[in-house]
C-alpha positions, 0 to 999 in steps of 0.5 A: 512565478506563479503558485505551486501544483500549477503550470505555466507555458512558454512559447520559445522560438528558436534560430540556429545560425548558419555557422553551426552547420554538422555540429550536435545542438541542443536547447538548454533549459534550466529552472527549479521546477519540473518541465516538459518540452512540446513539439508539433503539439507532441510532448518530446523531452522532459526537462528536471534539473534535479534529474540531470535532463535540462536539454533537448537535444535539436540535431544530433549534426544539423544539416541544411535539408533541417529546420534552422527555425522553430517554435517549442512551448515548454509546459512548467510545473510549479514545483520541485521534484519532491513538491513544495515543502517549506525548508525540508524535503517533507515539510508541509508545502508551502504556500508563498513559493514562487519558481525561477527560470535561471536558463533558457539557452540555444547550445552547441554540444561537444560530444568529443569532450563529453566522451573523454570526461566519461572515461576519466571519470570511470578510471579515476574511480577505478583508481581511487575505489579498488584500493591500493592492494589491486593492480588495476587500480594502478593500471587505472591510474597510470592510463589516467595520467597519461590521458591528461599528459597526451590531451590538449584541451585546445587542440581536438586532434588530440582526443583520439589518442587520450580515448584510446589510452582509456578504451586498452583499460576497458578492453581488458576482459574479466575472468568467468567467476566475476559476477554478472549486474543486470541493469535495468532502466528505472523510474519509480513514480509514487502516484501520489505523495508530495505532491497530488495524483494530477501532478503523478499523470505529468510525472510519468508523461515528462519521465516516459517520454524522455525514456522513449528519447533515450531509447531511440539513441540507444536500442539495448536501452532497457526499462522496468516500469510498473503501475497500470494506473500510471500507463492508463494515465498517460494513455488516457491523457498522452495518446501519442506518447503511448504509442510510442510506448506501445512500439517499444514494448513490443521490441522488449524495450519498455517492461511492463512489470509487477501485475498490480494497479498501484505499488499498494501498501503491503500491509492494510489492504484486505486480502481481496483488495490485494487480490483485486490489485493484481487482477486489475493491472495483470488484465491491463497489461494482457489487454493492452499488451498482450502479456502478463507480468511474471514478477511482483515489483514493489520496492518502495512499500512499508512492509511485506504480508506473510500472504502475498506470496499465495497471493502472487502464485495465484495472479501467475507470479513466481518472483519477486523484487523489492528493497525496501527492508535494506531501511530496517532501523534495527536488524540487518536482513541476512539475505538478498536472494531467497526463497520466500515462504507464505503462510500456506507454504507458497514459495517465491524466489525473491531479489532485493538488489544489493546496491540497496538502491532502485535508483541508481547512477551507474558509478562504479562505486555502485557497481563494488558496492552491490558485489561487496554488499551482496549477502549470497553472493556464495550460492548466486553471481547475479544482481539486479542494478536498477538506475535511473531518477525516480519520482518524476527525475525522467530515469536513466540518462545518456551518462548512466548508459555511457559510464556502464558500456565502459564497464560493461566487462572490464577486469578489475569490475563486476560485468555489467550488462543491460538486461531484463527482469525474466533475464535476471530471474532466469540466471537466478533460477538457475542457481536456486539450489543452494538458496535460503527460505524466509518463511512469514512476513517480511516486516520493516523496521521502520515506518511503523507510525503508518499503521495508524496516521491519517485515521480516516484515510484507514476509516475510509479504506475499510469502509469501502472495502464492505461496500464494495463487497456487499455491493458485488454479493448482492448483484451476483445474487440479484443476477443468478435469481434473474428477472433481467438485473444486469451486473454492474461490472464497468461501474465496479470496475470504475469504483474499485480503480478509485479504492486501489489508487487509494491503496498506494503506498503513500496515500493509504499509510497516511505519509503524504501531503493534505491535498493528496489526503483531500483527493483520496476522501472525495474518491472515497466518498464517490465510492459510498455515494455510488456503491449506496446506490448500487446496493439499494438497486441489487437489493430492489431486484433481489427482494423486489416482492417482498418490498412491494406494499400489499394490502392488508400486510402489516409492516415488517423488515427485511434483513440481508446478511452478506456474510456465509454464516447465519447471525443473530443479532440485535438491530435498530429498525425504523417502527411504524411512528417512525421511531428507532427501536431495537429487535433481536433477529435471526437471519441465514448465511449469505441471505435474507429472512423477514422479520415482523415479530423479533425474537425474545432473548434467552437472557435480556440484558441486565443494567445495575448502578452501583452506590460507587458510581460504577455500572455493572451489564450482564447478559447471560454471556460476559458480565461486565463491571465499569468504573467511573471513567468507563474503565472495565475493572472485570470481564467474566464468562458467565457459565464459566465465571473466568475472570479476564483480567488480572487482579488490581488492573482495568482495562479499556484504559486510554494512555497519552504518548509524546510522539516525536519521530527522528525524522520522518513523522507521519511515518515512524513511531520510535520505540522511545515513545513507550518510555512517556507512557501518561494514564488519562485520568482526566474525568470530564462527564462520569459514567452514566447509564444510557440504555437500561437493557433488555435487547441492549444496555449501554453507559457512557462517559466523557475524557479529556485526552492531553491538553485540547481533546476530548474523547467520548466512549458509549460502552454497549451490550448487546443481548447474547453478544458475546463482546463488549463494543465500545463506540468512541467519538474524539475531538483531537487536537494535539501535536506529535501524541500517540492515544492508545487503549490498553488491556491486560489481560489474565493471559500468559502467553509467548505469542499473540495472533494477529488477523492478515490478508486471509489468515492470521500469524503469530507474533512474539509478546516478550523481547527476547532479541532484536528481532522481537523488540523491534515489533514493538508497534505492529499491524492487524485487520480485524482482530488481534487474539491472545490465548492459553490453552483453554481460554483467551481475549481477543480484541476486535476493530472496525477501521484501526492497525496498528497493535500491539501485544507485550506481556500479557498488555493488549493496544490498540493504537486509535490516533496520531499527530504528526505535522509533516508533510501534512501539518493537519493529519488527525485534527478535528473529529473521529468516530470508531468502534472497537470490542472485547472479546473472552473466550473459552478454547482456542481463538478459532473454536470460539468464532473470534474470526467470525465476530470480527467480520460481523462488527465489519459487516452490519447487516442490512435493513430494509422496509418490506410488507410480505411475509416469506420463509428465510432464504440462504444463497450459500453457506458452508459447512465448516467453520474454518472455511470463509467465504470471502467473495461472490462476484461475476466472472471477468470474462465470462457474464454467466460464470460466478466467481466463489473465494473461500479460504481456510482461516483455522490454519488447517487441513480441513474437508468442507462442503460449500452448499448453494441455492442457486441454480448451478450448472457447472463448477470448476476449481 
């Protein structure tokens, strides 16, 4: 019945005979989509069959005061647990599936045959999974067997004995040396994936309530839950059930963990955006909690920056729990409690839980495998287990509960105890001394393709990552000058939600379904529609006389500059006719300047065709020579004459790779494709001068990329620029290719630098061990860098991540397409930009960093009439001091709020200076 992602409803009225007086009777309901039970217009019980939950328990011993008749509506998804693919799990959905009812059932339940299957399924793995060298598992065996000779099926009065056969087993206690598994109730939600957010909010409302029903049975029941964009759902949508949630919160029962808004990628969001993370979901949590979270939860995220664990100290986080690295394709990480070191030096004790595993079942195969699997089980005796079924499969079950009480302190097993995240972290801590340190990212072997599938996804991404920045600049500034501008912080609040939901895990690394892809494009476009008007409304009341028309002034420009340098660039403004043209400006850090008369250039740009075809631009900075095909063929520092690139080799070179992943396609690129490496050679429109110079020269050209695309490039430069852009414009058509653009470069070097989340780290370019060629494709912000002492090439970007650097061979990798779980990813048209950049000395004395932020962050033009000196709001008086952030203070309207952090990767004293009228500061 019906179509996927929608639901149907089913009015179910019930009688229970007479007859069935004291005994347990629930309502069986099984079919292949996910269900939820409804109850006096309250959702009570949610209903997977893929989760082991096809039962609503009605009485536990019905009685004659209770409702012998009644009336359940059953809400039913139209699709599985992991959506609607079409013959495997990330196939894209499809279209044609329809859902069965198999059954729908009023049952007595026999918890005395239910107790005594229990049992033996957990001496019965005793027996078979501690080995033939362990006594117990012969003493397992033998209360087995003598269980089955003393039960008779047909007799009930003979249960009694056969459970005590089994409980003198389960009686027998450990010794104090045997480690101690801490679970954890657990239901791992991805608020969107294989299927769209609107089905995540019934996800958690059909997984939370069947927890809470669980709960109330059993009151030692724990639950770690993260996501406060998931418990906003359910409380904006299920009221009631968030009360109840509410309640057990307060008894310790349900965790709110992790301090984030989503479990977010860990690898593309900026620094800010992480910042932005905790700070959403640590005040969510304070506010409709009363408390904060104390450790990150995040483990099922693609890799780890070598930043979060500055990032945690600062939101109030000490631990850490993920697993997901247990998925490396190559190496084996060699720890599973650790210390963990970020790039300042930041520290945080981190878990990943043996068993490999956040969904576990409570087996006693798990329950050996995390004491076996455990790398330091030497300087620690405690685990974390997390059971439960995840993604919508409603958690823990009655069973899990069941099968761990039996194991809770059994000899021959691993003690079992329910428990908490502070109450493993605690017992952890305690044994902290004798710990390893991993210091730098930890980076998963695995999954790598995400770094560049779903292009405009990532486009978007850093697109709204400006914005919003801008956007929270202008307003501080419009607000301290004053003149009555409000701080619009409920409508940031509101779009930064949207920009953060994006960045979930699956959403923003592209490994999802199209209509996910098509929601997260409309919130995206929701937030550049509203934060356009925001800015303009910040900079109306900013510069609000400087843009009221005056007679007798001619026209001129404003230009606002939002980062904390002072720029000079050339930009395009509209001239009185009407027209665009360009003008070289000046404009301070953090401010405005108005410019009528643009500036002359020390050296305009120079344009030569040569007899060859190819084109040569200079401007007093690099000179630069182009082929045909728009490759560069050399790059020289003027004042220098340092030759980037080697002899013989061209560079801004496309090459086409086949991309066939082993299975998870919109994820992983295999280190294989680098062995089907194709040149593009295929000339469409030859190189063609486009602007002739002066401010700006550029030429052009036209490829076609495999078998259906094209690819159009205009290559600028721009008067005392010291990059080369290259505005890209491709038509993409193929399936499983990977395009690139390559540049070799006249660089020796054993590492290249990489832009993260408020810094850099380094990275090995040969492939030495396991461990170096396993990053053949990795990820980057805003720029990646090589250098030598005394000379380097960096390679800048306004929306692309992956990268990489091998010998002396810089790429950028622009585009994917897979066909799982979306079988449109990438098709249709792409527009970005990307540059080159030598340099003299070190990447940081040679403003790569600020170069990189300055192709991210245009400056802004705005129409004026009045003349006015150039104004600054802030600067600083160091290079390797950023200033990353103005925004209001959340809690304090008259407070600013000022992020700056050290970007050389040095000790450095700087001073922030500001115009502002500032009455207090505090670090």
């Amino acid at each position: 019945f019906s179509s996927r992602w929608e639901t149907c409803w089913f009015k179910v009225e019930l009688s229970i005979p007479p007859a069935w007086a004291g005994r347990e009777v629930h309502f069986v309901w099984e079919s292949d989509g996910e269900g939820m039970v409804w109850r006096d217009a309250q959702p009570v019980q949610g209903l997977t069959k893929e989760g082991e939950k096809t039962s609503y328990i009605l009485t536990s011993s019905m009685k004659e005061t209770e409702p012998h008749s009644l009336t359940l509506y059953v809400e039913l998804a139209c699709n599985g647990l992991f959506g609607a693919g079409k013959g495997s799990m990330i196939a894209p959905p499809d279209p044609d599936r329809r859902f069965t009812l198999s059954k729908a059932e009023l049952v007595v339940f026999n918890r005395d045959v239910y107790e005594l299957l229990v049992d033996l399924e957990i001496l019965l793995d005793m027996a078979q999974l501690l080995g033939e060298e362990n006594q117990r598992s012969f003493q397992a065996l033998s209360a087995a067997n003598q269980m089955v000779n003393v039960c008779d099926v047909t007799d009930p009065s003979t249960f009694p004995a056969a459970r005590a056969l089994a409980a003198a087993v389960f009686r027998q206690r450990n010794g104090e040396s045997q480690n101690t598994i801490h679970a954890m109730g657990h239901c791992h939600i991805d608020s969107a994936w294989l299927w769209p957010y609107e089905e995540t909010i019934r996800k958690c409302a059909r997984s939370w309530v069947t927890v809470v029903r669980l709960m109330e049975r059993n009151p030692e029941l724990t639950f770690a839950c993260s996501q406060a964009q998931q418990f906003e759902w359910v409380r904006s949508w299920y009221p009631g059930l968030y009360e109840q949630i509410q309640d057990f919160v307060a008894k310790g029962q349900f965790i709110p963990v992790g301090g984030t808004w989503v479990e977010m990628d860990g690898n593309l969001p900026s620094g800010e955006s992480m910042v932005r993370q905790f700070l959403q979901g640590q005040r969510f949590f304070q506010q409709q909690f009363g408390r904060i979270c104390s450790e990150f939860w995040l483990p099922d995220t693609f890799g780890y920056s070598a930043q979060l664990p500055q990032l945690m100290q600062g939101c109030g986080i000490r631990r850490f729990l993920t697993q997901k690295l247990s998925w490396n394709l190559v190496n084996s990480f060699p720890h599973h409690t650790f210390f963990w070191e970020g790039i300042d030096g930041s520290r945080v004790l981190t878990h990943f839980p043996p068993g490999d595993s956040y969904g576990m079942h409570g087996r006693v195969e798990e329950m050996l495998k995390t004491v076996k699997n455990n790398k330091d089980k030497g300087c620690v005796n405690h685990s974390a287990f997390l059971f439960g079924f995840g993604d919508g499969g409603g958690g823990p079950t009655q069973k899990m509960l069941d099968r761990m009480r039996r194991m809770s302190d059994t000899d021959g097993l691993p003690r079992v105890q329910i428990s908490t995240p502070d109450q493993l972290f605690s017992a952890l801590e305690k044994e902290s001394s004798r710990l390893y340190t991993w210091v730098g990212e930890l980076f998963l072997e695995l999954h790598n393709g995400t770094y560049t599938t779903q292009a405009q996804i990532k486009k978007r991404n850093r697109e709204c990552e400006r914005i919003l920045h801008d956007v929270e600049v202008l307003s501080t500034l419009a607000m301290a000058q004053g003149g009555g501008f409000r701080y619009p912080a409920s409508q940031l609040q509101r779009l930064w939600r949207l920009l953060l939901l994006n960045q979930f895990h699956d959403v923003l690394p592209g490994s999802c379904i199209q209509l996910v892809v098509e929601d997260a494009l409309q919130y995206y476009a929701e937030i550049r529609r509203a934060g356009a008007g925001l800015q303009q409304e910040a900079v109306q009341s900013l510069c609000r006389e400087l843009l009221e028309p005056k007679a007798g002034n001619a026209g001129s420009t404003l230009v606002v500059n939002t980062l904390p340098w002072e720029r000079t660039e050339v930009i395009s403004r509209t001239g009185p006719a009407g027209t665009e043209t360009l003008a070289l400006v000046t404009v301070p850090s953090m401010g405005y300047a108005v410019v009528r008369e643009p500036l002359l250039p020390p050296q305009p740009v120079a344009v030569r065709k040569q007899e060859d075809g190819s084109i040569a631009m200079e401007n007093g900075v690099i000179a630069v020579c182009l082929d045909v095909m728009g490759r560069v063929t050399s790059l020289r520092l003027v004042d220098s004459q340092r030759e980037s690139l080697p002899d013989g080799c061209c560079a801004n070179q496309f090459a086409l790779f086949d991309d066939v992943p082993l299975y998870w396609d919109a994820w992983d690129v295999m280190d294989y494709h680098l062995e089907t490496r194709k040149p593009v050679t295929k000339l469409l429109k030859p190189l063609e001068v486009t602007l002739a110079g002066g401010l700006r020269g550029s030429a052009s050209f036209s490829l076609q990329i495999g078998k259906s695309s094209t690819l159009t490039q205009e290559i600028i430069l721009d008067a005392v620029c010291p990059y080369l852009r290259f505005l890209t414009q491709v038509e993409w058509k193929e399936a499983h290719k990977f395009l690139k653009v390559e540049f070799p470069v006249q660089v020796r070097s054993t590492n290249a630098t990489y832009e993260i989340q408020f810094g850099h780290l380094q990275r090995p370019t040969h492939w030495n061990t396991s461990w170096d060629w396993a990053r053949f494709e990795v990820w980057a912000h805003k720029w990646l860098d090589l250098s030598e002492h005394g000379f380097g090439v960096a390679l800048l970007n306004d929306c692309k991540y992956g990268a990489s650097a091998r010998g002396n061979v810089l790429s950028l990798s622009l585009l994917r397409a897979p066909k799982s779980p979306d079988a449109t990813a990438d098709m249709g048209h792409h527009q970005f930009t990307y540059a080159v950049m030598p340099h003299l000395g070190s990447f940081q004395d040679a403003g790569v960093i600020q170069c990189a932020y300055s192709l991210n962050f245009p400056l802004h033009t705005v129409p004026g009439s009045a003349q006015c000196p150039p104004w600054s709001a802030f600067s600083v008086s160091s290079p390797a001091v950023v200033l990353e952030t103005i925004k209001q203070a959340e809690d304090r309207p008259g407070a600013v709020v000022v992020r700056l952090y050290e970007a050389h990767g040095s000790t450095v004293i700087a001073w922030l200076q500001t115009s502002l009228p500032i009455e207090e500061a505090m670090l």
